[in-house]
MOPAC internal coordinates of N, CA, C and O (Angstrom, degrees):
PM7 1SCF
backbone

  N    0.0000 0     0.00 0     0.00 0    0    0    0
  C    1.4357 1     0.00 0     0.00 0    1    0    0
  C    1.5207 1   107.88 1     0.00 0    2    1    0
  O    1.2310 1   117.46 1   -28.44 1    3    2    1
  N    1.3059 1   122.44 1   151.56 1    3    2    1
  C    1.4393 1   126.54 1   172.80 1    5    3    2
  C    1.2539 1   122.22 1  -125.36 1    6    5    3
  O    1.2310 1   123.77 1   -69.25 1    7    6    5
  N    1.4253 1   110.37 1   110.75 1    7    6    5
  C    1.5468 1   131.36 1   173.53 1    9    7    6
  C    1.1541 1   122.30 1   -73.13 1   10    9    7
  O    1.2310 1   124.26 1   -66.29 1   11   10    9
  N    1.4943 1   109.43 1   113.71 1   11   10    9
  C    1.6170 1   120.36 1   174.84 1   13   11   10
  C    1.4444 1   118.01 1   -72.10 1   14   13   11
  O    1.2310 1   133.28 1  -102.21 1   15   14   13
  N    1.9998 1    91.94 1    77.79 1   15   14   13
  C    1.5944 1    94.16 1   169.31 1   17   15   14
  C    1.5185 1   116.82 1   -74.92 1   18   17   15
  O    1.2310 1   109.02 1    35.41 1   19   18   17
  N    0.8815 1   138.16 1  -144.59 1   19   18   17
  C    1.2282 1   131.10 1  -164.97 1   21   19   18
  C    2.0226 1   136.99 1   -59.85 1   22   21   19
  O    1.2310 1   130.85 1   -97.16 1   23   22   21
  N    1.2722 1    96.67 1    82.84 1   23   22   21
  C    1.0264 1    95.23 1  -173.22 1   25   23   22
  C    1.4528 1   140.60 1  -111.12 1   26   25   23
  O    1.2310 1   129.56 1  -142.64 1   27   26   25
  N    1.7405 1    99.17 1    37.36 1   27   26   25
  C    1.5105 1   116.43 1   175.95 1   29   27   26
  C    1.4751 1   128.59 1   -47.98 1   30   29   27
  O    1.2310 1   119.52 1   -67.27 1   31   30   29
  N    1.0590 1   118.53 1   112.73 1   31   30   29
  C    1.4795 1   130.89 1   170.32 1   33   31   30
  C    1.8099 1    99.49 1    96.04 1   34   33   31
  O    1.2310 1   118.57 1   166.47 1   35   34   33
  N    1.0860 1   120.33 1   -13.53 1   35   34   33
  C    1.3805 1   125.94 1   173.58 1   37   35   34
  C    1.7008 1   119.46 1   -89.04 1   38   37   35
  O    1.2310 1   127.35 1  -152.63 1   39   38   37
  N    0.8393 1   103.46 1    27.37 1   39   38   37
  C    1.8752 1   117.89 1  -160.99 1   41   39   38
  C    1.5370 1    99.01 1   -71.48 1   42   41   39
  O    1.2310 1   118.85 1   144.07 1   43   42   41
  N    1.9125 1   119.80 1   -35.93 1   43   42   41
  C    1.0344 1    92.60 1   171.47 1   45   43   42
  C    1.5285 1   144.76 1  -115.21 1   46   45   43
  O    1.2310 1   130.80 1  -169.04 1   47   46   45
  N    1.4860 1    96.76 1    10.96 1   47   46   45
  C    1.4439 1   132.15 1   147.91 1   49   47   46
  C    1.5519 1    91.89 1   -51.76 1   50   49   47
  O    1.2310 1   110.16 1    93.74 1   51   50   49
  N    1.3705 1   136.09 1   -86.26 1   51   50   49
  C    1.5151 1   134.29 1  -127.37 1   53   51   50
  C    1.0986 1    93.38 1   -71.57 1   54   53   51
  O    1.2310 1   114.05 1   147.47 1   55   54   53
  N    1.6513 1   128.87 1   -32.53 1   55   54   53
  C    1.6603 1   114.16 1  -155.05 1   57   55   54
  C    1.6965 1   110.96 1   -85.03 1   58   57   55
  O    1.2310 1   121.24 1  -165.29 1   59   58   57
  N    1.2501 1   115.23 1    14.71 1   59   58   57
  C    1.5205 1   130.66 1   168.74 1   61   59   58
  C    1.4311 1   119.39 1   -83.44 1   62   61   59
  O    1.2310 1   104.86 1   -39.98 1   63   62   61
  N    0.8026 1   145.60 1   140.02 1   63   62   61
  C    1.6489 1   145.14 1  -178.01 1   65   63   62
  C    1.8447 1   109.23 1   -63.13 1   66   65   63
  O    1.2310 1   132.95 1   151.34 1   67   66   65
  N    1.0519 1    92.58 1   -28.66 1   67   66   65
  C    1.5820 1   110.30 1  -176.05 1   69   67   66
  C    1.7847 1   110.56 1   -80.39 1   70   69   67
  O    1.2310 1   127.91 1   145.34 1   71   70   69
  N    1.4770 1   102.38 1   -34.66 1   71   70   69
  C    1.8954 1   116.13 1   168.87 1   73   71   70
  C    1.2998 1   109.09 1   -92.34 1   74   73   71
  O    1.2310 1   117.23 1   157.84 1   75   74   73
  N    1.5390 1   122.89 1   -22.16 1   75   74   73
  C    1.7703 1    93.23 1  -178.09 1   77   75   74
  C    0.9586 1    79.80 1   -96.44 1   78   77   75
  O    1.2310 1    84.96 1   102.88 1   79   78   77
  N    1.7629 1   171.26 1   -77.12 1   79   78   77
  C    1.4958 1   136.84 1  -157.11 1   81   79   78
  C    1.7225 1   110.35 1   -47.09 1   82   81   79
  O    1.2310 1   118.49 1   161.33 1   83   82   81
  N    0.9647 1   120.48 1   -18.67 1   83   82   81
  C    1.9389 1   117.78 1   169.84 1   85   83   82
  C    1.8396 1   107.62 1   -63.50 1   86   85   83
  O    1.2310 1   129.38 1    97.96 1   87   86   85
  N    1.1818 1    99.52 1   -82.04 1   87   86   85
  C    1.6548 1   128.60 1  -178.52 1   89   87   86
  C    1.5972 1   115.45 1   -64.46 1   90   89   87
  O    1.2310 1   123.46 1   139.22 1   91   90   89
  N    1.2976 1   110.97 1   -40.78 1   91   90   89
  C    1.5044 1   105.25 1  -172.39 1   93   91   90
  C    2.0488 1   103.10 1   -96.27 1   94   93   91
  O    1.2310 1   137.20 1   -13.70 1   95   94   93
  N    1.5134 1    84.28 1   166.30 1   95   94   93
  C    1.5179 1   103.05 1   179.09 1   97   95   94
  C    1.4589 1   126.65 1   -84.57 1   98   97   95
  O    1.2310 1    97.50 1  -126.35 1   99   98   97
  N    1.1457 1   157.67 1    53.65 1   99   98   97
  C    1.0559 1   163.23 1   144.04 1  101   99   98
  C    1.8545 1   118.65 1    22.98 1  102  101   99
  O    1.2310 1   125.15 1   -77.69 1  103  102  101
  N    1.3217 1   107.72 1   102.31 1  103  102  101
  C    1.8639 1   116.55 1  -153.26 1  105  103  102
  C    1.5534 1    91.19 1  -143.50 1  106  105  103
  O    1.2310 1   133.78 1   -35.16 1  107  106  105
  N    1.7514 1    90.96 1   144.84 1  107  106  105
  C    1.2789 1   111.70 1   176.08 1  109  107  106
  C    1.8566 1   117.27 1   -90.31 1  110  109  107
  O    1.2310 1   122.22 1   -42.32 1  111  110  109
  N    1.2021 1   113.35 1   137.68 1  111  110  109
  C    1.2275 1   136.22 1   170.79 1  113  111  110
  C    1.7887 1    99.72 1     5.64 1  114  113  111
  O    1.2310 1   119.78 1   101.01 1  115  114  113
  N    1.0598 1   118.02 1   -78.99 1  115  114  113
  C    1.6738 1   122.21 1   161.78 1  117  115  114
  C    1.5312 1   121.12 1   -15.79 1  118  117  115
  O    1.2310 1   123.76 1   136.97 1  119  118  117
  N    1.3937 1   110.40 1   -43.03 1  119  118  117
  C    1.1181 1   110.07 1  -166.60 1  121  119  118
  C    1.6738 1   135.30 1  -119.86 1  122  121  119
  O    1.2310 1   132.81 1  -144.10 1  123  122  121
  N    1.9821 1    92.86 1    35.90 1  123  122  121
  C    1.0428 1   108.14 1  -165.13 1  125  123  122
  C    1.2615 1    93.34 1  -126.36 1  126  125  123
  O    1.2310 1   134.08 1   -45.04 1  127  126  125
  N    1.7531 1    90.38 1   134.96 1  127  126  125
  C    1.6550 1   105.03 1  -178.26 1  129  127  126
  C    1.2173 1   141.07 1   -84.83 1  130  129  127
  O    1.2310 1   121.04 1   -54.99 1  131  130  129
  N    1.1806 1   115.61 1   125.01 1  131  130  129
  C    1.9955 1   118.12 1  -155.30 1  133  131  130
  C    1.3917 1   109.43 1   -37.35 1  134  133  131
  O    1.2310 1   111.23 1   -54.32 1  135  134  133
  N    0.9473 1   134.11 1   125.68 1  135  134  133
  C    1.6938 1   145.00 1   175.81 1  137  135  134
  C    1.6132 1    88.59 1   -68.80 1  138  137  135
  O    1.2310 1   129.87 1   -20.58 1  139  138  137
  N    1.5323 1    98.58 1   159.42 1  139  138  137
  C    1.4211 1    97.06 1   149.22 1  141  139  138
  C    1.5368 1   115.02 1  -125.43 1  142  141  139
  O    1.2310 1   124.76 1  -142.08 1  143  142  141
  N    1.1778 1   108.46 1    37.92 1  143  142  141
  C    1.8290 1   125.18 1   164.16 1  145  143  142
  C    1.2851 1    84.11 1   177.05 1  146  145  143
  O    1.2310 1   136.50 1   -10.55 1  147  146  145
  N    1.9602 1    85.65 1   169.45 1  147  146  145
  C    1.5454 1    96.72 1   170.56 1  149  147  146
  C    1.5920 1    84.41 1  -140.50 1  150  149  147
  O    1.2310 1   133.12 1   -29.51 1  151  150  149
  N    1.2910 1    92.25 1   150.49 1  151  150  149
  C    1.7755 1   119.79 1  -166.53 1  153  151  150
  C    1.5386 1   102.40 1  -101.24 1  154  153  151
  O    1.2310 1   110.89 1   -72.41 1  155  154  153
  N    1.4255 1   134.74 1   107.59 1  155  154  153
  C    1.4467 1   134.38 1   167.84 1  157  155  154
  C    1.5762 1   115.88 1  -111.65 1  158  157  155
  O    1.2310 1   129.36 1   -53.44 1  159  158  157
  N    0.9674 1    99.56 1   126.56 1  159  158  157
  C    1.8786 1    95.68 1   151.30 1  161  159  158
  C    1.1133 1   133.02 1   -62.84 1  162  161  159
  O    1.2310 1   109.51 1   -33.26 1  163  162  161
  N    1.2919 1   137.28 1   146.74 1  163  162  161
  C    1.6051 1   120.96 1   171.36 1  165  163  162
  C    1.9857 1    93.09 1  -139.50 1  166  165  163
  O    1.2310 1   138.82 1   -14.64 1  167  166  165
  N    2.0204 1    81.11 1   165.36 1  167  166  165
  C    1.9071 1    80.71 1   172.40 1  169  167  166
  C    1.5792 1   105.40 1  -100.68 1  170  169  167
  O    1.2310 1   122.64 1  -174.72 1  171  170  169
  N    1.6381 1   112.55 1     5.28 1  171  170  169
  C    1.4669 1   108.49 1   162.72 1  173  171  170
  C    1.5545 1    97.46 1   179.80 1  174  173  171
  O    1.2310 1   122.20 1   -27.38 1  175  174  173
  N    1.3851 1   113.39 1   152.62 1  175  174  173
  C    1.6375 1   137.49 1   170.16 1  177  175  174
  C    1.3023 1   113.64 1  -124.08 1  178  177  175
  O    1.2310 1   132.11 1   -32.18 1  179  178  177
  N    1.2938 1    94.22 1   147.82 1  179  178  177
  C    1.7964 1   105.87 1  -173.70 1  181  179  178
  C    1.9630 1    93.41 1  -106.79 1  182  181  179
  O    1.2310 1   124.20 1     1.96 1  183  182  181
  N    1.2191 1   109.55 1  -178.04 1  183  182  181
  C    1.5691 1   120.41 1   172.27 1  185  183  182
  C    1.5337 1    99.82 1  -103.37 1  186  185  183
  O    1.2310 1   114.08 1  -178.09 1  187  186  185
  N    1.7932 1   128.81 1     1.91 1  187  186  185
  C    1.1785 1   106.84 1   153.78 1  189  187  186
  C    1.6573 1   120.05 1   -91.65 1  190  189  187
  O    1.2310 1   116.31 1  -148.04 1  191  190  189
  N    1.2511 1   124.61 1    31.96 1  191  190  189
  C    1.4292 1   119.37 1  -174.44 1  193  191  190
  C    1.1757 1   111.99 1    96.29 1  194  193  191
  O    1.2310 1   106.94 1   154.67 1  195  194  193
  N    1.5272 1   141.92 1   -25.33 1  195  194  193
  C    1.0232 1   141.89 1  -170.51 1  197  195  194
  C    1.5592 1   135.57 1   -66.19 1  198  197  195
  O    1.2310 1   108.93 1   -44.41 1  199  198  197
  N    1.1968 1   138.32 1   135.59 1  199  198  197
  C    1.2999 1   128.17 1  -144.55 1  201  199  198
  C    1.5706 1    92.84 1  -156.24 1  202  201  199
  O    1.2310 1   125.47 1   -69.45 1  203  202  201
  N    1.7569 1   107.10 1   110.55 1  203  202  201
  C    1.4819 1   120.52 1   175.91 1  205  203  202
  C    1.5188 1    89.91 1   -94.44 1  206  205  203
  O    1.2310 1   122.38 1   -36.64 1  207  206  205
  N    1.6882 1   113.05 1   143.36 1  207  206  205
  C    1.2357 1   110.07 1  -162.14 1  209  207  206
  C    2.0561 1    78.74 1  -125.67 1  210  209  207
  O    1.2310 1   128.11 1    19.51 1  211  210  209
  N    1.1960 1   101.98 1  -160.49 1  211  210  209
  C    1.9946 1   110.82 1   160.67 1  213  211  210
  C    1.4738 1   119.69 1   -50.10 1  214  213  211
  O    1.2310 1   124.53 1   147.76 1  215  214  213
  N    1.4567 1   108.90 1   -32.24 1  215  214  213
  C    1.8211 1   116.40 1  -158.22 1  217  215  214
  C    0.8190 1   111.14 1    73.29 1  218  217  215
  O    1.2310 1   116.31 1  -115.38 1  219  218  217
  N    1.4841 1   124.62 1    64.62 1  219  218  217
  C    2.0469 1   131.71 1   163.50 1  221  219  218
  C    1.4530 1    84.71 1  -132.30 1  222  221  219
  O    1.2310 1   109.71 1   156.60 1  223  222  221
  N    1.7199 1   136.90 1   -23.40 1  223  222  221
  C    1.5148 1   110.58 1   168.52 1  225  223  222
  C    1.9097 1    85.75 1    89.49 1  226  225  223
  O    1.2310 1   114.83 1   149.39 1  227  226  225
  N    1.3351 1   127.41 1   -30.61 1  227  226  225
  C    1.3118 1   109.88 1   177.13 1  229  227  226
  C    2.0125 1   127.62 1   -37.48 1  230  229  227
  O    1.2310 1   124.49 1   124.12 1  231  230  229
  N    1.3302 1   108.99 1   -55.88 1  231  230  229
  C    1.7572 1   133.66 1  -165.86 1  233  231  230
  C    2.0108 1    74.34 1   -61.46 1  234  233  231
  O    1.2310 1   112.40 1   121.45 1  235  234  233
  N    1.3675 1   131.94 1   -58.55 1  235  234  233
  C    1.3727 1   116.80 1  -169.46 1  237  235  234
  C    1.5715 1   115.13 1   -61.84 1  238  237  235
  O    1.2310 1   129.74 1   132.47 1  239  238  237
  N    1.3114 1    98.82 1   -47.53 1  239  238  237
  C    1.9445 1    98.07 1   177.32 1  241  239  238
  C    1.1355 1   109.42 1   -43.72 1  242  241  239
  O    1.2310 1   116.10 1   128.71 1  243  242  241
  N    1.7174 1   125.01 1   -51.29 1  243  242  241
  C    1.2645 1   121.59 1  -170.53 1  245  243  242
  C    1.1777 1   129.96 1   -74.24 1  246  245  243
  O    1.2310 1   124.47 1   161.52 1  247  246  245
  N    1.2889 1   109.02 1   -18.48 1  247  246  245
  C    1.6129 1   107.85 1   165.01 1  249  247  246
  C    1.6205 1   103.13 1   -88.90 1  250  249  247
  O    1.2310 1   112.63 1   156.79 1  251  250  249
  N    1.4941 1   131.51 1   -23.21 1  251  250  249
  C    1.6300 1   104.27 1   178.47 1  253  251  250
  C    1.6054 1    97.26 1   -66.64 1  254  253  251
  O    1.2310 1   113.73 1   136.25 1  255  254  253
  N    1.1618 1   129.46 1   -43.75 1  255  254  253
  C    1.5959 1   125.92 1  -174.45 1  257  255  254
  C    1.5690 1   101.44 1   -28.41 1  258  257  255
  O    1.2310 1   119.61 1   109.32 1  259  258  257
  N    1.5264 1   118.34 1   -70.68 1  259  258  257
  C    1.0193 1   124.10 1  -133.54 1  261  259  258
  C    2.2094 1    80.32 1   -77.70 1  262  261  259
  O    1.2310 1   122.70 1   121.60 1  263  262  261
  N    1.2145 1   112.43 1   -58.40 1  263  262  261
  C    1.2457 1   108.77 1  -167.76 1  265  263  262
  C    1.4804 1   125.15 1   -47.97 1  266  265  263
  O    1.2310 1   126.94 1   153.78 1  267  266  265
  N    1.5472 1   104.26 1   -26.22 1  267  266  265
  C    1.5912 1   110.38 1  -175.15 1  269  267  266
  C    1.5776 1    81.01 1   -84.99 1  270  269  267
  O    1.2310 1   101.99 1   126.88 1  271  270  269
  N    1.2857 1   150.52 1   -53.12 1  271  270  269
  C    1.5795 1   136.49 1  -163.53 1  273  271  270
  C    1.6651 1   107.58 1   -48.07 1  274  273  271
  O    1.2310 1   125.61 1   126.48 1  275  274  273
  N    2.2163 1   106.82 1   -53.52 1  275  274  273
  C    1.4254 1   115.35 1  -143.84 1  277  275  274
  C    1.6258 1   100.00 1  -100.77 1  278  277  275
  O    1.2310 1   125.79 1   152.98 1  279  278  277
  N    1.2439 1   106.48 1   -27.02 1  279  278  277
  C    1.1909 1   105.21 1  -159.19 1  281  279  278
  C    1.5817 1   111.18 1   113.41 1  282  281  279
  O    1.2310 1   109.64 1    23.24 1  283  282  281
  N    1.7606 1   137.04 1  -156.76 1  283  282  281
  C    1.0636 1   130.06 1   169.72 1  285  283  282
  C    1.2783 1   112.50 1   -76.82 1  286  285  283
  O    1.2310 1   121.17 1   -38.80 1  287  286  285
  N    1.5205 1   115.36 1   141.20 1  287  286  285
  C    1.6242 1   120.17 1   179.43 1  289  287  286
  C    1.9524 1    90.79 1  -140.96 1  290  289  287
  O    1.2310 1   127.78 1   -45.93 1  291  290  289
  N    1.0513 1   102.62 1   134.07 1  291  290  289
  C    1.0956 1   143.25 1   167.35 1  293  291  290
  C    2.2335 1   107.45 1   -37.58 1  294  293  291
  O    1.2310 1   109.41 1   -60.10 1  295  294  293
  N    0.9925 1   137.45 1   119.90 1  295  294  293
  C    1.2246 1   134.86 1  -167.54 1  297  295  294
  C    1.9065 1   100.25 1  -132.57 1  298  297  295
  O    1.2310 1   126.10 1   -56.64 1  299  298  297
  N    1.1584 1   105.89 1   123.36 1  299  298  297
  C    1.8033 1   115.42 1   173.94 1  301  299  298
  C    1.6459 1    89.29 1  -105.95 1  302  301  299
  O    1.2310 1   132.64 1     1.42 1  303  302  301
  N    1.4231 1    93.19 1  -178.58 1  303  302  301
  C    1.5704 1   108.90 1   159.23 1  305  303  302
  C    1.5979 1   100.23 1  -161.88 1  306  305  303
  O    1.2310 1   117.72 1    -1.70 1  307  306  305
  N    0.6405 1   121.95 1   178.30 1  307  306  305
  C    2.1873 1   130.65 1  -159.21 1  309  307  306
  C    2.2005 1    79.51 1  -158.37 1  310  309  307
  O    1.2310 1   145.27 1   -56.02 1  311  310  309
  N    1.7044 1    68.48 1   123.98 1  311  310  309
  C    1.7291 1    83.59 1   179.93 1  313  311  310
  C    1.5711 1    71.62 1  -156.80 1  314  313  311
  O    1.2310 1   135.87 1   -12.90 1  315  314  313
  N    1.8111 1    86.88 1   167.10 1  315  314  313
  C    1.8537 1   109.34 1   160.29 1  317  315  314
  C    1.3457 1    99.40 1   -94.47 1  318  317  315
  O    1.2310 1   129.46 1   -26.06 1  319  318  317
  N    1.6953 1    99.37 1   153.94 1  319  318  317
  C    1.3351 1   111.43 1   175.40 1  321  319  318
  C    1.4894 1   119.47 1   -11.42 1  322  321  319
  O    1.2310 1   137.73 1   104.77 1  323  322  321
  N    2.1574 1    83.25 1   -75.23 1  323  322  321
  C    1.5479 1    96.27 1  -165.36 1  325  323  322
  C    1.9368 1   122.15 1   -41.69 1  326  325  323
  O    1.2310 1   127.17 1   168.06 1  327  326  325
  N    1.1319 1   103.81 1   -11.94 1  327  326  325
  C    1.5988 1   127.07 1  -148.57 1  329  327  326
  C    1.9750 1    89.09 1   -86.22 1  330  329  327
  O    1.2310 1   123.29 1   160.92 1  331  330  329
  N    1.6678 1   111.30 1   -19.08 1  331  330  329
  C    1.3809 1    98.02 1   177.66 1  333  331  330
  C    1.6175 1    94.36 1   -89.87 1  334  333  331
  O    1.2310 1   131.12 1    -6.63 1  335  334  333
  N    1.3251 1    96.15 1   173.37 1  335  334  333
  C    1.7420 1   103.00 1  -164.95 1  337  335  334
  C    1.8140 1    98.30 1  -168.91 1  338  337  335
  O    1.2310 1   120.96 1   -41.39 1  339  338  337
  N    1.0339 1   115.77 1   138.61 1  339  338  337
  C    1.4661 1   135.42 1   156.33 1  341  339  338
  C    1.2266 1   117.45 1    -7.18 1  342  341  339
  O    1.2310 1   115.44 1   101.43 1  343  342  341
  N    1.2584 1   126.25 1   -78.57 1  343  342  341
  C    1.4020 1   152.76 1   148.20 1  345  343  342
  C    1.3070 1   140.48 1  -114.48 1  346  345  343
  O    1.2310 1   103.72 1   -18.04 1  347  346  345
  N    0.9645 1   147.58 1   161.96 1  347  346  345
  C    1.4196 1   171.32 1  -136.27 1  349  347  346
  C    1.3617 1   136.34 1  -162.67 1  350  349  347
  O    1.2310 1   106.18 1   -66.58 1  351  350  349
  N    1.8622 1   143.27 1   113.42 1  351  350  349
  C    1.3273 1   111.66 1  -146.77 1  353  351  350
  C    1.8059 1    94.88 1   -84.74 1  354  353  351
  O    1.2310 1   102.96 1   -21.80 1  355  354  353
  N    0.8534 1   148.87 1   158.20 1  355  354  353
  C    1.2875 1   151.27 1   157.65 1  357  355  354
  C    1.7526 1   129.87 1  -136.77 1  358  357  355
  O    1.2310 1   127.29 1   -16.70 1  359  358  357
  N    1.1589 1   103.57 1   163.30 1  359  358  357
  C    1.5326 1   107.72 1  -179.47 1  361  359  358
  C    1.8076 1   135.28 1  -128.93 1  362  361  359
  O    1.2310 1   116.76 1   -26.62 1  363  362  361
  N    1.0972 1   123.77 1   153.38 1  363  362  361
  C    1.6238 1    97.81 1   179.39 1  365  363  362
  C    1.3849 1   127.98 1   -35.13 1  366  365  363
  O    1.2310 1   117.90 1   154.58 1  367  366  365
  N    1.4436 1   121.60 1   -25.42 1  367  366  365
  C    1.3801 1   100.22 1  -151.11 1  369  367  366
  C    1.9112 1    91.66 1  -120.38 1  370  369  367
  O    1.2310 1   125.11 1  -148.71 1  371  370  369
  N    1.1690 1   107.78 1    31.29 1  371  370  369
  C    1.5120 1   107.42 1   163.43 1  373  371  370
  C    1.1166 1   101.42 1  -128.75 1  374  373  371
  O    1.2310 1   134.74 1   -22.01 1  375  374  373
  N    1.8800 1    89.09 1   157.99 1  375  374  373
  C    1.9593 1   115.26 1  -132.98 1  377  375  374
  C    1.9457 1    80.21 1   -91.32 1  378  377  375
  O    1.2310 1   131.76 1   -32.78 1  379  378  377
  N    1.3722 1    94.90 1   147.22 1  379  378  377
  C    1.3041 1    82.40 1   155.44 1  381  379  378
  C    2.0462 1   132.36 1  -124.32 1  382  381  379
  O    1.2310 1   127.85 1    10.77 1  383  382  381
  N    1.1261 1   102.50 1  -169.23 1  383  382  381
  C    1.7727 1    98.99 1  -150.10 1  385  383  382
  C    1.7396 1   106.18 1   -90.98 1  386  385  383
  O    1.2310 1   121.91 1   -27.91 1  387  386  385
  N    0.8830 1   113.94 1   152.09 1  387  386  385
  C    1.4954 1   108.36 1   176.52 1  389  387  386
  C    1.7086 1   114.33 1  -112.37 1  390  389  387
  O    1.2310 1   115.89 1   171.17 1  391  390  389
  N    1.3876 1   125.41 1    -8.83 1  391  390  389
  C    1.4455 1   146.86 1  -170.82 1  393  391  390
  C    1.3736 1   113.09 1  -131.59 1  394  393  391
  O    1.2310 1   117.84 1   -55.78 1  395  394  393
  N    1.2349 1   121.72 1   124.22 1  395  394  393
  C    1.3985 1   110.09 1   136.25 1  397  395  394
  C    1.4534 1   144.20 1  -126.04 1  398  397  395
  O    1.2310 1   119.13 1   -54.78 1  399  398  397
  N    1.6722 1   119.27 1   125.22 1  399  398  397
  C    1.6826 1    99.71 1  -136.94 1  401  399  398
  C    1.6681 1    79.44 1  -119.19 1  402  401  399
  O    1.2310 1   126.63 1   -54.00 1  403  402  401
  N    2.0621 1   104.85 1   126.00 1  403  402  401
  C    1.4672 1   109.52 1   160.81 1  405  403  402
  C    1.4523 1   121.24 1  -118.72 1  406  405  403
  O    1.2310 1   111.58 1     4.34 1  407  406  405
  N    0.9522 1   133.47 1  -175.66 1  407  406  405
  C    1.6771 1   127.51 1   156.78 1  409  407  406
  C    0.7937 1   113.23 1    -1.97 1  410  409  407
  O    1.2310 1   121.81 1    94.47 1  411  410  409
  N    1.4170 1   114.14 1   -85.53 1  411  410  409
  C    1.3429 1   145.61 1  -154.11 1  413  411  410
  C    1.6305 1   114.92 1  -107.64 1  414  413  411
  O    1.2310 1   103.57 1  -174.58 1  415  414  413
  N    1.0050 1   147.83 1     5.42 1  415  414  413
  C    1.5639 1   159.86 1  -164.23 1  417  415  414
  C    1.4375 1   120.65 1  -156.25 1  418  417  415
  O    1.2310 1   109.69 1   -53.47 1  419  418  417
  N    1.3385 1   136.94 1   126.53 1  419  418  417
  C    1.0314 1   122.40 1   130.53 1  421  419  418
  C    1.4908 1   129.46 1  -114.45 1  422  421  419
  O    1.2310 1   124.45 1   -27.64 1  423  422  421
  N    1.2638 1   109.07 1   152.36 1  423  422  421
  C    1.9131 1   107.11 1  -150.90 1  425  423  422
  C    1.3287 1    82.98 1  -131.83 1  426  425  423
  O    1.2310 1   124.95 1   -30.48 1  427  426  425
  N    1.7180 1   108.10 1   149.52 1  427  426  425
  C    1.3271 1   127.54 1  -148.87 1  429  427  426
  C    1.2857 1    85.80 1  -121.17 1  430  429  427
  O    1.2310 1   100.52 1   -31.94 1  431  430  429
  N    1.3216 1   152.94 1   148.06 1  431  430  429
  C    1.6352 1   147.17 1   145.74 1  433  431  430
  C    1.1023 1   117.88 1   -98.05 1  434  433  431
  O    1.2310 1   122.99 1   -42.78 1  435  434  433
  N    1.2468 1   111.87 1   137.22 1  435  434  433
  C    2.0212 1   107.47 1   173.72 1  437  435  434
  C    1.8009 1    92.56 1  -115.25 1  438  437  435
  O    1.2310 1   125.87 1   -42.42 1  439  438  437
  N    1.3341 1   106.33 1   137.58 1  439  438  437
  C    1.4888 1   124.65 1   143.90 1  441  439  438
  C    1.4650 1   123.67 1   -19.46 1  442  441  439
  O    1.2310 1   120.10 1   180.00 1  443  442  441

């Protein structure tokens, strides 16, 4: 994982995949500091929690990382409206969302 140690005045260099391996520090599992959310994209959300991501299963690894380290942490995702939808195909082992933040809405999820 790579920690955005110091990255004043470089904000828009770092926020590239190509600048936080430049600018940021690179730390093992141990040494990463509890979020208090985690921010995902999706290519669509349902209002049951559900969150279609690319299909590489990556956006899920990274939140079991953080959850098997922290415990429960809190998960949004930032979609457009249109981007909520009915349903979603999903499976046991993807995480699900507690937010969903658009334009115009933000939607709260309960368990």
């Amino acid at each position: 994982m790579v920690h955005p140690d110091d990255v004043k005045g470089l904000t828009v260099s770092a926020s590239t995949i190509t600048g936080a391996f430049n600018h940021g520090k690179i730390v093992g599992n141990q040494e990463i500091p509890r979020p208090d959310w985690v921010i995902e994209g999706a290519v669509a959300v349902d209002m049951q929690g559900n969150r279609l991501g690319k299909g590489g299963g990556y956006g899920d690894a990274e939140i079991k990382t953080l959850k098997t380290r922290f415990g429960s942490i809190p998960v949004a995702v930032t979609v457009h409206d249109l981007q909520v939808v009915k349903a979603v195909p999903f499976e046991d082992k993807d995480e699900k969302i507690q937010m969903i933040v658009t334009p115009t809405r933000l939607i709260r999820l309960t368990d």
